[in-house]
BAFI-3210 file (N, C-alpha, C; in Angstrom, 3 decimals, decimal comma, padded with zeros to 6 digits):
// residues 246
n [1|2|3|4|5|6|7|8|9|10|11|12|13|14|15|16|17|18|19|20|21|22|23|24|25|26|27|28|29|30|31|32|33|34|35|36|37|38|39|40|41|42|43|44|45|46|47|48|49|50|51|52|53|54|55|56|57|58|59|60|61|62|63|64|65|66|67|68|69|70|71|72|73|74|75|76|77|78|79|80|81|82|83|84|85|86|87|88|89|90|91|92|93|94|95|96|97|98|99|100|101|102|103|104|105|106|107|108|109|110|111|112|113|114|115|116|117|118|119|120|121|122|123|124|125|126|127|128|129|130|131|132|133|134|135|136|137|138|139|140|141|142|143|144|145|146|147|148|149|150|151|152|153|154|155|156|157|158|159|160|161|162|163|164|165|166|167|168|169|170|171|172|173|174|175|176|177|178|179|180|181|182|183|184|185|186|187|188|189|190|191|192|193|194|195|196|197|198|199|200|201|202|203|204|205|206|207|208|209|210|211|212|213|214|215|216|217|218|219|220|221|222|223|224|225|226|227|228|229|230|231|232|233|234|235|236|237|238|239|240|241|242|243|244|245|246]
n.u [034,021|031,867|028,353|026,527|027,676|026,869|023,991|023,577|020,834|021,235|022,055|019,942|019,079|019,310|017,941|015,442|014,696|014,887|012,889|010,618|010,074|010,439|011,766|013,409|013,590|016,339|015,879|013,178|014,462|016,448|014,499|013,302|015,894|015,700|013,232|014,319|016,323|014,902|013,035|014,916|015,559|013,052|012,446|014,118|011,901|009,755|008,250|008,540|008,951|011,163|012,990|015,755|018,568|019,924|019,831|017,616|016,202|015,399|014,420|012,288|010,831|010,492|010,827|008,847|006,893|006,068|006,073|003,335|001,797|003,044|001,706|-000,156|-000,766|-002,461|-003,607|-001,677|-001,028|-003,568|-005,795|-005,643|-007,208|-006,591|-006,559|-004,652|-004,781|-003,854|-001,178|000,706|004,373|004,308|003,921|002,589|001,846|003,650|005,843|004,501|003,381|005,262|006,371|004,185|002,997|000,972|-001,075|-003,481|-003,085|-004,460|-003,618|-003,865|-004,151|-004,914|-003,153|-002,169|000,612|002,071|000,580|001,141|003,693|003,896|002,962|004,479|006,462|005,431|005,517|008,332|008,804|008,056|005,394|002,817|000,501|-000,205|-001,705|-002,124|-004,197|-006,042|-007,458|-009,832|-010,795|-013,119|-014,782|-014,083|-014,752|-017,180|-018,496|-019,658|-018,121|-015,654|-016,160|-016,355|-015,314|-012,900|-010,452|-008,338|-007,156|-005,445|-003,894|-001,263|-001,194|-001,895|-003,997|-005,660|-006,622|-009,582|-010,723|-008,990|-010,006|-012,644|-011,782|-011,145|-012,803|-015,315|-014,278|-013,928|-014,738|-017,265|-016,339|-013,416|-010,356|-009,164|-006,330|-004,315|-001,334|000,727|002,696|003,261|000,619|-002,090|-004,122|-006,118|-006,500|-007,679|-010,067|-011,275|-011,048|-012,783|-014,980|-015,455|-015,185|-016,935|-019,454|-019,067|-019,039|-016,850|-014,707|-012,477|-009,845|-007,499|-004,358|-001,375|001,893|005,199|008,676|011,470|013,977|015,974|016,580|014,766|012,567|009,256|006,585|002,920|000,299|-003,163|-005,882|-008,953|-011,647|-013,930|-017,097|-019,800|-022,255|-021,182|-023,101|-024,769|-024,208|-022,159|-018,227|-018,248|-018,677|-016,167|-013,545|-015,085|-014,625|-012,088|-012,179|-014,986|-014,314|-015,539]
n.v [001,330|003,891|004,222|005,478|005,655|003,067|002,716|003,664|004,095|002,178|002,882|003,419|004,015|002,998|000,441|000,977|002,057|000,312|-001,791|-000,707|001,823|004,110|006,573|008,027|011,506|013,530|014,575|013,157|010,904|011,389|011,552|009,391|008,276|009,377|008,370|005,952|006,155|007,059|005,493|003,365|004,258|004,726|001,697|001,122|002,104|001,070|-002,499|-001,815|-002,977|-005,622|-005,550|-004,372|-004,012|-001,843|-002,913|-004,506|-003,388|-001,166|-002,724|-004,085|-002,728|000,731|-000,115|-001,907|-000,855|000,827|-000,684|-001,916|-000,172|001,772|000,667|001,368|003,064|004,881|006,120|007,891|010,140|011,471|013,460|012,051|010,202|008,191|005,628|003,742|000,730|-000,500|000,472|000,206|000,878|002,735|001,962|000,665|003,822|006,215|006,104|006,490|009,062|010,575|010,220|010,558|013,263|014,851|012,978|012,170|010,816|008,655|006,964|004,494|002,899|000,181|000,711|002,495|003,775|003,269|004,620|007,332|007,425|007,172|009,514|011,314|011,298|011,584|014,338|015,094|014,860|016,721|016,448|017,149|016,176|014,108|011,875|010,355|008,093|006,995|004,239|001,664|-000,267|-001,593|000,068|002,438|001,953|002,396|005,273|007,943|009,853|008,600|006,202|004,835|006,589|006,911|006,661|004,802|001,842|000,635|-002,538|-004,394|-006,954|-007,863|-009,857|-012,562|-012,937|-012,823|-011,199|-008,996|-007,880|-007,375|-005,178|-003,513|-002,393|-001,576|001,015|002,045|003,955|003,468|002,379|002,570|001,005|-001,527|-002,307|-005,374|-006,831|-008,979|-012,174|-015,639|-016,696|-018,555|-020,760|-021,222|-019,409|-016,890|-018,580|-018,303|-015,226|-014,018|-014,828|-013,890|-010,986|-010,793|-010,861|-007,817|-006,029|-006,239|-007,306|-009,410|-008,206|-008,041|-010,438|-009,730|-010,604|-011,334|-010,438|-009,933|-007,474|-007,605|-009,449|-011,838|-012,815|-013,648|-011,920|-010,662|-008,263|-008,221|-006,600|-005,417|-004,304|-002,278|-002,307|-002,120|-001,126|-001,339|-003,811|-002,640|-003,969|-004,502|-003,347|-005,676|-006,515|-005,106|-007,393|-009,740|-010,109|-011,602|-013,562|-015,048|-015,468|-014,493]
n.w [008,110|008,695|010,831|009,689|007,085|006,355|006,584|004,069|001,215|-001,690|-004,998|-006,876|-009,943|-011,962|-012,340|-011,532|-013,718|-015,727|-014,481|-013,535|-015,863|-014,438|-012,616|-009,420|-009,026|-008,161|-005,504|-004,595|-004,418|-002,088|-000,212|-000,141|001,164|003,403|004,614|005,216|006,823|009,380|009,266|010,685|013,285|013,912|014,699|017,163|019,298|018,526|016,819|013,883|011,563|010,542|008,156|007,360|006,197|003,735|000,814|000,589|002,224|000,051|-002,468|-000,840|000,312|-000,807|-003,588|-003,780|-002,771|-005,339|-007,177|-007,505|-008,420|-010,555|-013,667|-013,951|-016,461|-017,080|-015,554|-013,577|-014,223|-013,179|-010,718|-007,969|-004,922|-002,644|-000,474|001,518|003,251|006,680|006,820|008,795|008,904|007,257|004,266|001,629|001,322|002,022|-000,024|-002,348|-001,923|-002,151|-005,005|-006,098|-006,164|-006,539|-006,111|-003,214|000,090|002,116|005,087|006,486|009,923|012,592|014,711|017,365|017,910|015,691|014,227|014,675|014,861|012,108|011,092|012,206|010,591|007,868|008,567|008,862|006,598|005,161|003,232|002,288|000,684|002,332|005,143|008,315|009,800|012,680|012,789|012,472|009,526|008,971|010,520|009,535|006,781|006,996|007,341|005,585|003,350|003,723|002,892|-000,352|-001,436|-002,481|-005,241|-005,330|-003,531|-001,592|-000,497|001,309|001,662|004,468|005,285|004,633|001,224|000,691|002,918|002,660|000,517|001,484|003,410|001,600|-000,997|000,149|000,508|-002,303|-005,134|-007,968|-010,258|-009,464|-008,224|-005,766|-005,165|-004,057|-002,750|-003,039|-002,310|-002,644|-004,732|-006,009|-007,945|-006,797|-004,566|-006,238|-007,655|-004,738|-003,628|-006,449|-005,822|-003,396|-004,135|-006,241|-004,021|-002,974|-004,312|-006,970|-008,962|-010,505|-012,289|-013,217|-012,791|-011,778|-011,954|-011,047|-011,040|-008,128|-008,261|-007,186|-005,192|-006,794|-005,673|-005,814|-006,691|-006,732|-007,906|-007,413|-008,819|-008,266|-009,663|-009,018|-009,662|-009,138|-006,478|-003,029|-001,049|002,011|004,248|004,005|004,756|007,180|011,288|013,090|013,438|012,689|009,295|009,644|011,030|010,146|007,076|003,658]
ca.u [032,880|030,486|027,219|026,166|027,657|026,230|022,656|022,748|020,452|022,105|022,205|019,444|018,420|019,383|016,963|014,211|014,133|014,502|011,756|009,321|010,554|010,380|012,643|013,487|014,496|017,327|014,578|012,373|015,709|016,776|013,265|013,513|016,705|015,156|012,706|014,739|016,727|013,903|012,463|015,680|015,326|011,689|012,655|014,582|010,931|008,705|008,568|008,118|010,137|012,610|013,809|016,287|019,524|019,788|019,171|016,487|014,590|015,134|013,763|010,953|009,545|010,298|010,586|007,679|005,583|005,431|005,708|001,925|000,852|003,701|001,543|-001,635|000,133|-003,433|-004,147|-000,847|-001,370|-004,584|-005,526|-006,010|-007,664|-005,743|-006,448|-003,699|-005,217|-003,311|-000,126|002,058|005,252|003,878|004,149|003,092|001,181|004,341|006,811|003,841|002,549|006,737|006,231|003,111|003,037|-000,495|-002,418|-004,100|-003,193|-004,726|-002,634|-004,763|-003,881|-005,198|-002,179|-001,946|001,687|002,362|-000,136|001,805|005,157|003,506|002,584|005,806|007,313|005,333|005,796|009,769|009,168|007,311|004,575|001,157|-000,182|-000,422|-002,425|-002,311|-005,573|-006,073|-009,247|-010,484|-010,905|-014,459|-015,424|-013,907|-015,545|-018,427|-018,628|-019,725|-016,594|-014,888|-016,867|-017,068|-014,667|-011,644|-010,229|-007,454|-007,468|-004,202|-003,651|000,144|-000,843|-002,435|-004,708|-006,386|-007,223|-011,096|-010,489|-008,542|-011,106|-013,520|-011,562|-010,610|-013,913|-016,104|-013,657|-013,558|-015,669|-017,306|-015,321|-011,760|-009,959|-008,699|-004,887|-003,862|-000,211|001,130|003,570|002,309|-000,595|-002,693|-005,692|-007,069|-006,897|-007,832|-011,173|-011,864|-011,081|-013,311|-016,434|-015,763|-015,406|-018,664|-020,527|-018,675|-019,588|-015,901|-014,347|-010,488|-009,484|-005,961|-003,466|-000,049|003,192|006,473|010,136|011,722|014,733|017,539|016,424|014,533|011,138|007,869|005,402|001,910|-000,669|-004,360|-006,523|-010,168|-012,565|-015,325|-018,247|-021,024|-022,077|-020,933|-023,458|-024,363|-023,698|-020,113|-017,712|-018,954|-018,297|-014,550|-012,906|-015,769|-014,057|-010,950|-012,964|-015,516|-013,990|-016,273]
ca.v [002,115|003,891|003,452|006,572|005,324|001,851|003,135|004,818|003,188|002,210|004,022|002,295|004,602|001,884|-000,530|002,081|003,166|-001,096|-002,624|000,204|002,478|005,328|006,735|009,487|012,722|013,744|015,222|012,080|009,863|012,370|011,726|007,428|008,209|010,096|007,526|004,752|006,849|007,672|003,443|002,540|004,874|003,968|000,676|001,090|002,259|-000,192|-003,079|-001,668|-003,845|-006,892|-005,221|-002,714|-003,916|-000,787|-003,696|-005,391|-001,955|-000,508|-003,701|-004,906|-001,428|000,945|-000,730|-003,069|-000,074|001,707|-001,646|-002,377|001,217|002,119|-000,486|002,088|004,455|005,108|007,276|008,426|011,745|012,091|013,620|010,882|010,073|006,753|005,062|002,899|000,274|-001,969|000,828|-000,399|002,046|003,652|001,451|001,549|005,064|007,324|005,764|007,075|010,652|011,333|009,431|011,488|014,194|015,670|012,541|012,880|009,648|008,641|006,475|003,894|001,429|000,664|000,683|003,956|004,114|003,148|006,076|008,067|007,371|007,379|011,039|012,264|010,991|012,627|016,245|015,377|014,784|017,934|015,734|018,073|015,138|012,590|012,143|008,917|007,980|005,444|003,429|-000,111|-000,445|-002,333|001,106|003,806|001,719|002,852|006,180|008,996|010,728|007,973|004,913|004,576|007,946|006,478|006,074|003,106|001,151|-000,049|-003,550|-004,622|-008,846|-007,506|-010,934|-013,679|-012,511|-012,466|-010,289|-007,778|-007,275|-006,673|-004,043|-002,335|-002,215|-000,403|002,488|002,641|004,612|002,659|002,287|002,315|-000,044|-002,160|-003,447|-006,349|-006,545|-010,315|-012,632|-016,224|-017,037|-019,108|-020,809|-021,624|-017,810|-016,578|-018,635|-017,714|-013,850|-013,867|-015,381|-013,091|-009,707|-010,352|-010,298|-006,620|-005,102|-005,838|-008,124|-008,922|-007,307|-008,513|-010,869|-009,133|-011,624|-010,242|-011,045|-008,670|-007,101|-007,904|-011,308|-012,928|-012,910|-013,749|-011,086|-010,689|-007,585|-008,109|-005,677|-005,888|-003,185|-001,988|-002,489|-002,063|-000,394|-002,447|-003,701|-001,945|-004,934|-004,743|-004,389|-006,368|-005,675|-005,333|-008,992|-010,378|-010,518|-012,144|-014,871|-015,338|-014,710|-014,390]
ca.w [007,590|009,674|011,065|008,784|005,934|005,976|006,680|002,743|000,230|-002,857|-005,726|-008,009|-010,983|-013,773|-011,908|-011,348|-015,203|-016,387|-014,360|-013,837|-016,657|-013,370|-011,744|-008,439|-008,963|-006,736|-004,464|-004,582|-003,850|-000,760|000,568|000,189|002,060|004,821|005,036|006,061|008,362|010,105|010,181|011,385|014,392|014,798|015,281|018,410|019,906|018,232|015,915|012,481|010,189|010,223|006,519|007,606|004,875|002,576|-000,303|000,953|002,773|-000,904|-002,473|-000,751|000,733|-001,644|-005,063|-003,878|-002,800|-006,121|-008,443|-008,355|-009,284|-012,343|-014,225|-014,411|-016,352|-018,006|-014,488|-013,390|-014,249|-012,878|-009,189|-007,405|-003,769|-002,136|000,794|001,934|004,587|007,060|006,501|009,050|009,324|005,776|003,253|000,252|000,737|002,304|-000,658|-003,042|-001,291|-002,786|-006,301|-006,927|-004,814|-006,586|-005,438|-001,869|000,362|003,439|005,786|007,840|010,541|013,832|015,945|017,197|017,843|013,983|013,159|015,736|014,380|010,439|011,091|012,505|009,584|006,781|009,038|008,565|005,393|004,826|002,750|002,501|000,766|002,904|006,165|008,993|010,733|013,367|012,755|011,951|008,002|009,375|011,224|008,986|006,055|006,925|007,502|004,596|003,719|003,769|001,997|-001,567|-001,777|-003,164|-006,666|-005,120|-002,272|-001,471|001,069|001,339|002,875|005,893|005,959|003,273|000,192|000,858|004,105|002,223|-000,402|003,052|003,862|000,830|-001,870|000,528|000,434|-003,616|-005,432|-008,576|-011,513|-009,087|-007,889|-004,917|-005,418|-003,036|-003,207|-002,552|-002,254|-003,366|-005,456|-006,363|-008,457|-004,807|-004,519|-007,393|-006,798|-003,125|-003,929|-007,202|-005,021|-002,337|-004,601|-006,223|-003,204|-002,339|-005,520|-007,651|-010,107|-010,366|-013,561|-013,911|-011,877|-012,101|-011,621|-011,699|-010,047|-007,622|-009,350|-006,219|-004,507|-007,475|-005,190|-006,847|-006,115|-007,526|-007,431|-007,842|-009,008|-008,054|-009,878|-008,628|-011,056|-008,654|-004,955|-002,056|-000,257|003,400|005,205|004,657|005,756|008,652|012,092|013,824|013,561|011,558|008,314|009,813|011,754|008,738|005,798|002,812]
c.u [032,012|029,679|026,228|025,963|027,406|024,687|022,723|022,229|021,673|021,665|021,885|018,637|018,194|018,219|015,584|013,496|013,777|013,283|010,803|009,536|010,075|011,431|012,868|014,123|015,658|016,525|014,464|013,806|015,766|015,679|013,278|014,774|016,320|014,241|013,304|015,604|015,680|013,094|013,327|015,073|014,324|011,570|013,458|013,210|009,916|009,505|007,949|008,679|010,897|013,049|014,562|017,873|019,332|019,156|017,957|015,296|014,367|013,932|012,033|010,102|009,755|009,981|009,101|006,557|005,099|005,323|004,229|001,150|001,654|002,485|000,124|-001,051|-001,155|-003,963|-003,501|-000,932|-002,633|-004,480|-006,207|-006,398|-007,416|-005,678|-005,343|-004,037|-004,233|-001,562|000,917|003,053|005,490|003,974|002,675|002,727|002,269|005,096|005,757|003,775|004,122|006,516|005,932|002,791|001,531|-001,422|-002,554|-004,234|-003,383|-004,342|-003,992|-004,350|-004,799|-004,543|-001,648|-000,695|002,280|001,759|000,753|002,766|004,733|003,295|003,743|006,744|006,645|005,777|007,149|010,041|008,846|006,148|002,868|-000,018|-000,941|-001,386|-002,233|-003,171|-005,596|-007,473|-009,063|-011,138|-013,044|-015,604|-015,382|-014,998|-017,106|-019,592|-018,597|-018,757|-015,270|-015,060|-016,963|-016,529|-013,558|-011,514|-009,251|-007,440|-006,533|-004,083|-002,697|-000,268|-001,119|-002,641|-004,584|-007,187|-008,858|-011,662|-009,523|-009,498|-012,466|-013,415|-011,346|-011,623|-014,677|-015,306|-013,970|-014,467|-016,068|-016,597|-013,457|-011,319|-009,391|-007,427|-004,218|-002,088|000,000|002,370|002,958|001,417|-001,311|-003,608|-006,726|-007,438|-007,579|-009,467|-012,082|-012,063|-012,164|-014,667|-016,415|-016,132|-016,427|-020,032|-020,063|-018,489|-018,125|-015,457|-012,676|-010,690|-008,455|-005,058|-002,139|001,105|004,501|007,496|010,561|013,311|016,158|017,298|015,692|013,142|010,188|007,188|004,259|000,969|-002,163|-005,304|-008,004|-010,923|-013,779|-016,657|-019,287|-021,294|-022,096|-022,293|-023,696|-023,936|-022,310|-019,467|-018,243|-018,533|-016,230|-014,970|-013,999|-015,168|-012,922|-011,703|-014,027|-015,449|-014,762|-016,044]
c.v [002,566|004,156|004,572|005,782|003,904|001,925|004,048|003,440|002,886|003,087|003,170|003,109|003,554|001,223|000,216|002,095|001,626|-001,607|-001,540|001,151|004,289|005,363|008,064|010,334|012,592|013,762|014,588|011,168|010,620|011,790|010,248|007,837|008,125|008,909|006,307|005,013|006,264|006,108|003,149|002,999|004,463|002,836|000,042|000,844|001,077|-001,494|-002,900|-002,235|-004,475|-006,707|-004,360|-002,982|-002,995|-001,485|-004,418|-004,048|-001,924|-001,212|-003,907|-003,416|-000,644|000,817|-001,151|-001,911|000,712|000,675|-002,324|-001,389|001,805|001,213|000,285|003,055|005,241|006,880|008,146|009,326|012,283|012,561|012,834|010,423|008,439|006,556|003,807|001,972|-001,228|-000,879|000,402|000,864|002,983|003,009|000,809|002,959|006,208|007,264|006,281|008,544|011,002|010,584|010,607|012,277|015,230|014,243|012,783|011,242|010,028|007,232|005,548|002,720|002,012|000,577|002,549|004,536|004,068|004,519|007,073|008,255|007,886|009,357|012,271|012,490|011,468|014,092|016,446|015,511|015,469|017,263|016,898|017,334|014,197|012,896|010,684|009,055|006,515|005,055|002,080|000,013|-000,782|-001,460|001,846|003,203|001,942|004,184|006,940|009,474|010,070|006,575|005,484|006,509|007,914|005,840|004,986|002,847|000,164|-001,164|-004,758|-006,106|-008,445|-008,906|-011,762|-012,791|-011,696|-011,114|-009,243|-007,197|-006,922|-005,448|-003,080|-002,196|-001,758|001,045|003,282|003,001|004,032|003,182|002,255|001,039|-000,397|-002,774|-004,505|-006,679|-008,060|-010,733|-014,079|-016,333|-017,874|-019,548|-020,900|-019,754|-017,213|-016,933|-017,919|-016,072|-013,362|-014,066|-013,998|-011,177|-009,221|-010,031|-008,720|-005,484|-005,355|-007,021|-008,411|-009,115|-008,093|-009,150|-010,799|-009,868|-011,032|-010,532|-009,681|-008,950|-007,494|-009,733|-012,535|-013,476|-013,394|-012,984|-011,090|-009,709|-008,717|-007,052|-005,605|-004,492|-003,452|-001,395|-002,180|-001,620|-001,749|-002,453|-003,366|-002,598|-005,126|-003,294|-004,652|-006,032|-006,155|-006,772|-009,551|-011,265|-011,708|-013,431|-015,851|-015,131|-015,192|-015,878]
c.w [008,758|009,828|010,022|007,494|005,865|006,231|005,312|001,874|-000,770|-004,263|-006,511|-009,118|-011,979|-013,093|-011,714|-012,977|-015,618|-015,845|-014,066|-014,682|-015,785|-013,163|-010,689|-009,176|-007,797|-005,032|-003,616|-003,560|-002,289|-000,197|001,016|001,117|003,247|005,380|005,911|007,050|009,774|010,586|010,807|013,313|015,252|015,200|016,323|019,239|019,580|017,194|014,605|011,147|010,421|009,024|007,226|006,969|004,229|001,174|-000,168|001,444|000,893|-001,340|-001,988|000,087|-000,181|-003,329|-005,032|-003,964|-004,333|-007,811|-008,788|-008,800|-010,683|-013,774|-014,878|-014,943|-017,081|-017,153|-013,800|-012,856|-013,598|-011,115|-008,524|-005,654|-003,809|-000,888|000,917|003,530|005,047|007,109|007,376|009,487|007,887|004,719|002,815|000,497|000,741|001,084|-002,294|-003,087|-002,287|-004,393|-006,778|-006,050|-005,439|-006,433|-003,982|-001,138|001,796|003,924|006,908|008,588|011,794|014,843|016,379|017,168|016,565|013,188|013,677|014,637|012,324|010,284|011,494|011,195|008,521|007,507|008,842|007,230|004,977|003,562|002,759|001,434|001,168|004,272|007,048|010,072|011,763|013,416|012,361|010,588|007,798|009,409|010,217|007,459|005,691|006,644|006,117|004,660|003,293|002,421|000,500|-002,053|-002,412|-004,184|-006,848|-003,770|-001,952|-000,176|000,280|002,350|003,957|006,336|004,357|002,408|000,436|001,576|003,453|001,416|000,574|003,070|002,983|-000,209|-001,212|000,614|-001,120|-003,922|-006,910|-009,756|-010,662|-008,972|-006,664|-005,588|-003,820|-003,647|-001,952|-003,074|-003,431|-003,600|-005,976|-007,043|-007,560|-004,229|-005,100|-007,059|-006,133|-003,475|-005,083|-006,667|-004,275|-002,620|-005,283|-005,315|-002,415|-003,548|-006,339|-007,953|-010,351|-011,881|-014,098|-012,287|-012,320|-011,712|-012,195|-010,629|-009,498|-008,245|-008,565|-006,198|-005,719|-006,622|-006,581|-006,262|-007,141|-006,629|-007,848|-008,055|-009,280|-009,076|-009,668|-009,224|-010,337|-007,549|-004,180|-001,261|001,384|004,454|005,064|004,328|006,671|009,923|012,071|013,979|012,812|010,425|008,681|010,597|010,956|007,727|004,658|001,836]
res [x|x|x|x|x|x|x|x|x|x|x|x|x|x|x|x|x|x|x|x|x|x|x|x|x|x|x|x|x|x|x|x|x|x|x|x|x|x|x|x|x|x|x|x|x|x|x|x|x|x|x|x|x|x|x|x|x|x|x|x|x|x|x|x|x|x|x|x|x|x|x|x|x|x|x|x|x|x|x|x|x|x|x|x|x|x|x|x|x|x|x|x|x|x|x|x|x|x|x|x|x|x|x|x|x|x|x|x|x|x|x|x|x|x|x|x|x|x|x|x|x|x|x|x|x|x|x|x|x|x|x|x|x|x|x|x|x|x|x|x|x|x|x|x|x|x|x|x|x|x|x|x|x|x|x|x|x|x|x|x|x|x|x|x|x|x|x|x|x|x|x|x|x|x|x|x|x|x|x|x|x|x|x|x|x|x|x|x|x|x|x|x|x|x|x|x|x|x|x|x|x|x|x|x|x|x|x|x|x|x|x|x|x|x|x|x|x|x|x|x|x|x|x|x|x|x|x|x|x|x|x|x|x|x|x|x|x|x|x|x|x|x|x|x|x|x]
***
């Protein structure tokens, strides 16, 4: 076999339509292709992923990225402004910008070569959606424009619970939401995160538990809403959160 044809995803419609009752177009599919092309490659130059199995990329970056938003199907349809913080080599927001190609996602890390590489890769993908910024969640949180402008607020296990809800409820705009997208969970979490989201204006709504559809993972979203204005003191400065977490 070669190195072509063992770099193709697999061919997962049935599993698309059973556990998120979604599924790609041809298009959409072509485009997840391109994507993991395009990580493998980037991962000659950097380190953007230890997933790079066709079953396991599919799996745990694509499937994962669009299994804690199928779940709102209330907003779907609507046009939607999505910050994606902590993105990494695009995940969840690039495996979205193609989902829903009329919401408007903005791409944030602070490694610039990740934004670098994140930005080459929507222009291949011809994406007029999407956007990748290099800033500090701490910094950009702050700024008009930015703060308290977003209807989701996507963070893929960057840090500790507390410290994600830092970074991602000064972005939302009140009544949205913050989704934290995890692995294990806890009542010890659950807790800590519930303390820490009242003092940042937001409330967890719902704790989402659910098996991944290859490996038999446990994953779990959280979904914070934002009931009230964040106070101006946060986010706090760069490294703050991660050194004092709420």
């Amino acid at each position: 076999m070669s190195k072509i044809e063992t770099n193709v995803l697999p061919p997962m419609n049935q599993i698309w339509s059973q556990t998120l009752n979604w599924q790609p177009s041809d298009a959409q599919e072509q485009l997840f292709q391109q994507i993991y092309q395009e990580v493998l490659e980037g991962n000659r130059q950097q380190n953007l992923t230890r997933i790079t199995s066709p079953e396991d990329f599919w799996e745990k970056h694509l499937w994962d990225s669009l299994s804690g938003i199928i779940a709102l199907e209330e907003i779907l349809a609507h046009q939607l402004q999505i910050i994606d913080v902590g993105t990494g080599a695009g995940f969840p927001g690039i495996p979205l910008a193609i989902a829903f190609p009329h919401w408007r996602i903005t791409l944030l890390d602070s490694t610039r070569k990740k934004i670098t590489f994140v930005n080459d890769l929507i222009a291949k993908l011809q994406l007029n959606n999407a956007t990748g910024i290099v800033a500090r969640a701490e910094e950009l949180g702050r700024i008009p424009g930015d703060r308290a402008s977003y209807d989701l607020a996507l963070v893929r296990a960057v840090s500790k619970p507390s410290v994600c809800a830092e970074y991602s409820l000064p972005f939302v705009k009140k009544g949205g939401l913050a989704i934290l997208y995890r692995g294990h969970w806890s009542d010890e979490d659950t807790a800590g995160l519930a303390a820490a989201a009242t003092q940042l204006g937001g409330k967890i709504e719902l704790i989402h538990r659910w098996e991944t559809p290859l490996s038999k993972g446990i994953r779990h979203c959280i979904y914070l809403r934002k009931d009230s204005t964040t106070a101006k003191k946060f986010p706090r400065a760069v490294g703050i959160p991660e050194k004092q977490p709420l």
